[in-house]
C-alpha positions as CSV (number, residue, x, y, z in Angstrom):
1,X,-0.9,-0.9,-44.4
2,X,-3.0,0.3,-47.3
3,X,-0.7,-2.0,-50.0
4,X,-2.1,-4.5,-47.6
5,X,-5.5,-3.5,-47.4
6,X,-6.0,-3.4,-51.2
7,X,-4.0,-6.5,-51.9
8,X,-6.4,-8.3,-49.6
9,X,-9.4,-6.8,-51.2
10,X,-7.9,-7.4,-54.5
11,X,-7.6,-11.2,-53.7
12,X,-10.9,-11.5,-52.7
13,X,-12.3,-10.1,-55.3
14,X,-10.4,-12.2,-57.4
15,X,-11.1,-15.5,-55.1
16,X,-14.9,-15.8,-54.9
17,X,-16.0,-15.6,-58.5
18,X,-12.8,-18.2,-59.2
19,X,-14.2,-20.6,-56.8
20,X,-17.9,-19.6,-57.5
21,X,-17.0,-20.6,-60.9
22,X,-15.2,-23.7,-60.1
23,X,-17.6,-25.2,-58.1
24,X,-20.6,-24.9,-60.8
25,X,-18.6,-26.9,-63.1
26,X,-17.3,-29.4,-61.0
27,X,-13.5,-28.2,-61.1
28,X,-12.0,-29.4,-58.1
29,X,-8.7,-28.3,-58.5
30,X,-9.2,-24.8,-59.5
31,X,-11.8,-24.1,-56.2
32,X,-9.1,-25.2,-54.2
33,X,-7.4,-22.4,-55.8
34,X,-9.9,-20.1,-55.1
35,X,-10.3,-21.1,-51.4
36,X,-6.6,-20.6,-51.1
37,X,-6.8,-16.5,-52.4
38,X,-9.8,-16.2,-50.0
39,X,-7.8,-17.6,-47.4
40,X,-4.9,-15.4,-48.3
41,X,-7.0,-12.1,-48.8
42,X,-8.9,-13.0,-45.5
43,X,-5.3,-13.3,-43.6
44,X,-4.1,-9.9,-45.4
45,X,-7.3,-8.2,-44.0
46,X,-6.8,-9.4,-40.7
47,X,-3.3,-8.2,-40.8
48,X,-4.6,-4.9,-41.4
49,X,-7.7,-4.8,-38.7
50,X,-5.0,-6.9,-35.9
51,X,-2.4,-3.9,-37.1
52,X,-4.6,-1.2,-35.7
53,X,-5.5,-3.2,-32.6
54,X,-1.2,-3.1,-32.0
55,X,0.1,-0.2,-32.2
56,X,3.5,1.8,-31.0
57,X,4.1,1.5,-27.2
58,X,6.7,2.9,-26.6
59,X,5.1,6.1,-25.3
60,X,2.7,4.1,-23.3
61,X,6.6,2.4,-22.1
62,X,8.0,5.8,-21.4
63,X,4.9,6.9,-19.3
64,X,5.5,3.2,-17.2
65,X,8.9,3.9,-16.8
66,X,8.2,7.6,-15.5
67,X,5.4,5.8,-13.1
68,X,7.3,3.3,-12.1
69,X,10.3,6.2,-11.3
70,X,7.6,8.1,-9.5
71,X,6.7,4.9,-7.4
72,X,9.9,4.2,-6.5
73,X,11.0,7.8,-5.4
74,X,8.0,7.8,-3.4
75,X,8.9,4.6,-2.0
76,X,12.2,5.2,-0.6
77,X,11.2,9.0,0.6
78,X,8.2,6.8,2.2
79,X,11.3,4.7,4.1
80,X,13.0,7.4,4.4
81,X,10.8,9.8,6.4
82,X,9.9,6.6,8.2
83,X,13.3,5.7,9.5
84,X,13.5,9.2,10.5
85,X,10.1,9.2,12.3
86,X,11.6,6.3,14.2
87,X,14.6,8.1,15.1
88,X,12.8,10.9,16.4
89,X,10.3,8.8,18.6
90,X,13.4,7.3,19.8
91,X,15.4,10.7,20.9
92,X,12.3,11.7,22.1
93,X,11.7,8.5,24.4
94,X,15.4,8.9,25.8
95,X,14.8,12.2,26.9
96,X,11.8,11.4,28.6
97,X,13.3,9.0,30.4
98,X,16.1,11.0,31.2
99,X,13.3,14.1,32.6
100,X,11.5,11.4,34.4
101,X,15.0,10.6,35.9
102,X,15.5,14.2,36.9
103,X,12.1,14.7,37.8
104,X,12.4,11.7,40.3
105,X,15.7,12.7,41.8
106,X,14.9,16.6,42.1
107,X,11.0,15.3,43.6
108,X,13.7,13.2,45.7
109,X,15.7,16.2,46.8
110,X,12.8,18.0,47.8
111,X,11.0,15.4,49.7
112,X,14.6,15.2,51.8
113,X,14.0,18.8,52.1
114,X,10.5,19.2,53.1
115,X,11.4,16.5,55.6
116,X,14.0,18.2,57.4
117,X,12.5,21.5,57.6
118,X,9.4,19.5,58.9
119,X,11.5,18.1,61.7
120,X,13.5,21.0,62.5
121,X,10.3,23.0,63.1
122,X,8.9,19.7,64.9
123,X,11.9,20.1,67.1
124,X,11.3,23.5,67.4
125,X,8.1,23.1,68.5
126,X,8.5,20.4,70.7
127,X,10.9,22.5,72.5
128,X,9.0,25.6,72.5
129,X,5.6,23.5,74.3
130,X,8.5,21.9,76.9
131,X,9.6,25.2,77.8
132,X,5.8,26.5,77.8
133,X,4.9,23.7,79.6
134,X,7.4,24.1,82.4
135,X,7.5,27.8,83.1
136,X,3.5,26.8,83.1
137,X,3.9,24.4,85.9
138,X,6.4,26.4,87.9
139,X,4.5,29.7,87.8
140,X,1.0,28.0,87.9
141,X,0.2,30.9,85.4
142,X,0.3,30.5,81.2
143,X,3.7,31.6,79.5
144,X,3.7,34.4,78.0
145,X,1.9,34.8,74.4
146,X,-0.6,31.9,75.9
147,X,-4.3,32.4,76.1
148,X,-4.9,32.7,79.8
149,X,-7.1,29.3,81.3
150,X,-7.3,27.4,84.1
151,X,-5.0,25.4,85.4
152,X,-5.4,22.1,86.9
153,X,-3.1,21.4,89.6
154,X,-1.3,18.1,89.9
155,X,-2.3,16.2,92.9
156,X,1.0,16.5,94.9
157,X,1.3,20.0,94.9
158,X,-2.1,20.9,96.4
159,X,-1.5,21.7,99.8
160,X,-3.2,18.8,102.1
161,X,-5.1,21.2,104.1
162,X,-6.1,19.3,108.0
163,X,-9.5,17.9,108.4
164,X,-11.0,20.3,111.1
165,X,-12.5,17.4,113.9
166,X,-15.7,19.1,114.9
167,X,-18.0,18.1,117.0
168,X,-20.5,15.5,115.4
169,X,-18.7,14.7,112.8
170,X,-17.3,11.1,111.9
171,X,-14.2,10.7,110.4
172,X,-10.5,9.4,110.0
């Protein structure tokens, strides 16, 4: 880089005065000369400025490589805790479904339950008023355990009592 460096400076130097000196006295030839070792030193400069603009990359190409290693790790830990979320929301779907399922049949179960304990005491107590009722209307009293009230009498079972005729008195 520095051979370089001076060479171009070198033909520079040597370039301008040839071609300074070839155009004052009208020598074609040799300022063509000179043009062509400013050309030349101008190139060997420019190899020197365009060398520091490119430089090694390979650590820059290691440090890629590493990144793009990174990326890809992270990628396919990315799918991988994805497919596993997806596994999970799936288990945990089937066994909702499954304690809905229970849920229904056990909410089933007691509903069956409650109903037949609601009609056994409804029989129950359907016989309990029929006996009440009866041992009311036989006694013409309450059954026992019943709050004492009046009773109204059917209209058979009054005894008809005889209308006493007397004297003045219209009737049937």
């Amino acid at each position: 880089m520095k051979t370089t460096a001076v060479a171009g400076v070198a033909l520079l130097a040597t370039g301008l005065p040839v071609t300074a000196h070839s155009s004052l006295h009208q020598d074609t030839a040799r300022a063509v000369g000179g043009l062509c070792l400013i050309v030349t030193a101008l190139f060997a400069i420019g190899m020197v400025f365009g060398r520091k603009w490119m430089r090694d990359t390979r650590d820059e190409r290691r440090d890629l490589a590493r990144a793009r290693q990174a990326a890809s790790e992270e990628h396919h830990t990315y799918i991988a805790a994805k497919a596993a979320l997806e596994c999970e929301q799936t288990r945990l779907n089937r066994d909702l479904n499954a304690e809905r399922h229970a849920l229904d049949v056990r909410l089933k179960a007691e509903r069956e339950a409650l109903a037949a304990e609601f009609e056994e005491r409804r029989s129950a107590l359907i016989t309990e008023t029929v006996e009440a009722t009866i041992l009311m209307v036989r006694s013409g009293k309450p059954a026992p355990g019943q709050n004492s009230g009046r009773l109204i009498p059917f209209p058979k079972q009054q005894p008809e009592h005889e209308r006493s005729r007397e004297h003045g008195v219209v009737g049937p």
